[in-house]
C-alpha positions as CSV (number, residue, x, y, z in Angstrom):
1,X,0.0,0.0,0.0
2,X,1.2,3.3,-1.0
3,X,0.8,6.8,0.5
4,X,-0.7,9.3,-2.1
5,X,-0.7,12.2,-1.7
6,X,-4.3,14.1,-1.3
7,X,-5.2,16.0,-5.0
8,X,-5.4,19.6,-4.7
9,X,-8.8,21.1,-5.6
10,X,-7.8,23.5,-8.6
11,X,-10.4,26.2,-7.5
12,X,-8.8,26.4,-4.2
13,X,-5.4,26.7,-6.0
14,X,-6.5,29.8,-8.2
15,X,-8.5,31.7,-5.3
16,X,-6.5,31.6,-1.8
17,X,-8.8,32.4,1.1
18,X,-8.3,35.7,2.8
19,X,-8.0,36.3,6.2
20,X,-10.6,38.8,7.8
21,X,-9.8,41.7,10.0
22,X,-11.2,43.2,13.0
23,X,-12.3,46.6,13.3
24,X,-8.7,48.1,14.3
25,X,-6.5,46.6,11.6
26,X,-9.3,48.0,9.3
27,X,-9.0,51.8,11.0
28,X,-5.2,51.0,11.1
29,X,-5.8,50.4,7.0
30,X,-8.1,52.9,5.8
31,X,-6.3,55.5,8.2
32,X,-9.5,56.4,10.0
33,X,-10.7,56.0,13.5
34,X,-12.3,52.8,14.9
35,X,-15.5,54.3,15.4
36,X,-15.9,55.9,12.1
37,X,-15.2,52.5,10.5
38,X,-17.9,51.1,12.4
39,X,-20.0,53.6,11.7
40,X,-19.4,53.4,7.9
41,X,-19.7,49.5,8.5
42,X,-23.5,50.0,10.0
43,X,-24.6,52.2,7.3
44,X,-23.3,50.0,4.3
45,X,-20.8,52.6,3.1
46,X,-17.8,50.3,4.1
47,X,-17.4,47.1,2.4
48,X,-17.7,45.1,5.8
49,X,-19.4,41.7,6.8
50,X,-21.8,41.8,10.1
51,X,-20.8,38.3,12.7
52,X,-24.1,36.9,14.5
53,X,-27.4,37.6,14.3
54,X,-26.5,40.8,17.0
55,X,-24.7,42.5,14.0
56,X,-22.0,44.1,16.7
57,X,-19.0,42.5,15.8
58,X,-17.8,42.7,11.9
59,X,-15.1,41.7,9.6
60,X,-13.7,43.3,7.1
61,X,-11.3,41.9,4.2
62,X,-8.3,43.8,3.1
63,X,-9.0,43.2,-0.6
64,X,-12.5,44.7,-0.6
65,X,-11.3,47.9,1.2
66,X,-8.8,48.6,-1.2
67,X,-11.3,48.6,-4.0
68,X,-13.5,50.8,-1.9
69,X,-10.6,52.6,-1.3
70,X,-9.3,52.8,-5.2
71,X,-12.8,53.9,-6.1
72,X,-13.0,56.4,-4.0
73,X,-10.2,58.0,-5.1
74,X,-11.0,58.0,-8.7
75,X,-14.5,59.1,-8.7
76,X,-12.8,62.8,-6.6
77,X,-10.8,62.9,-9.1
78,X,-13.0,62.8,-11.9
79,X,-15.8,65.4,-10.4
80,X,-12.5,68.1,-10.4
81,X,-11.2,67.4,-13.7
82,X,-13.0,68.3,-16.7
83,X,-13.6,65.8,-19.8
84,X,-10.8,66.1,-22.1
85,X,-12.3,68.5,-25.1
86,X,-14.7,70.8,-22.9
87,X,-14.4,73.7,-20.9
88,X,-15.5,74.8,-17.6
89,X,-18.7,77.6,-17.8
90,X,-17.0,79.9,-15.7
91,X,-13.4,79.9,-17.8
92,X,-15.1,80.2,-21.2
93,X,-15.3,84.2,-21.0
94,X,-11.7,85.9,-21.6
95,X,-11.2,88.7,-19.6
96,X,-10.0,91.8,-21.4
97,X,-9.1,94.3,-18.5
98,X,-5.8,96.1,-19.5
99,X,-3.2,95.8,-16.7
100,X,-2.0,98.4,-15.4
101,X,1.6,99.4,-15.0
102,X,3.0,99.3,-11.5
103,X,6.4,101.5,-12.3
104,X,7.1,104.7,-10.4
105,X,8.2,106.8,-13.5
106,X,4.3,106.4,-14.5
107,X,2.9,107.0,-11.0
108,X,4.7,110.3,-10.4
109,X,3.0,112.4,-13.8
């Protein structure tokens, strides 16, 4: 009798289980306090998974907070910047005000 050993699933090869966090490494990620994460977590603004029917203790994987994270990020940055091609309403107007010299030579006639 020979000792085999067990075949590895292939799904379980592709796809490693992550490890869930507690509220502080979470904070300690996202750069925010404990409380706010919680609060986030309670509203469903934080990607975050509620433990026991009490819904007072949560997890929260690393993975899916970066995405929040990442997304948050790019939707700022696209409400500041303007679409290639267009222009902001309140820059289409060119201001024609002459400037005015600042030099004393003027200032004394």
């Amino acid at each position: 009798m020979s000792i085999q050993p067990t075949p590895i699933n292939p799904l379980e090869s592709l796809y490693p289980v992550e490890a869930p966090v507690g509220p502080q490494d979470a904070a300690r990620f996202l750069k925010m306090h404990t409380k706010t994460v919680l609060r986030k977590a309670r509203s469903g603004t934080l990607p975050a998974h509620p433990v026991g029917k009490d819904r007072k203790r949560w997890h929260f994987y690393l993975s899916e907070l970066d995405d929040w994270l990442r997304s948050q990020v790019i939707a700022d940055c696209h409400l500041r910047r303007p679409v290639e091609g267009t222009t902001l309403p309140h820059r289409t107007q060119v201001s024609l005000v002459p400037l005015r010299s600042t030099s004393k030579s003027q200032d004394a006639c």
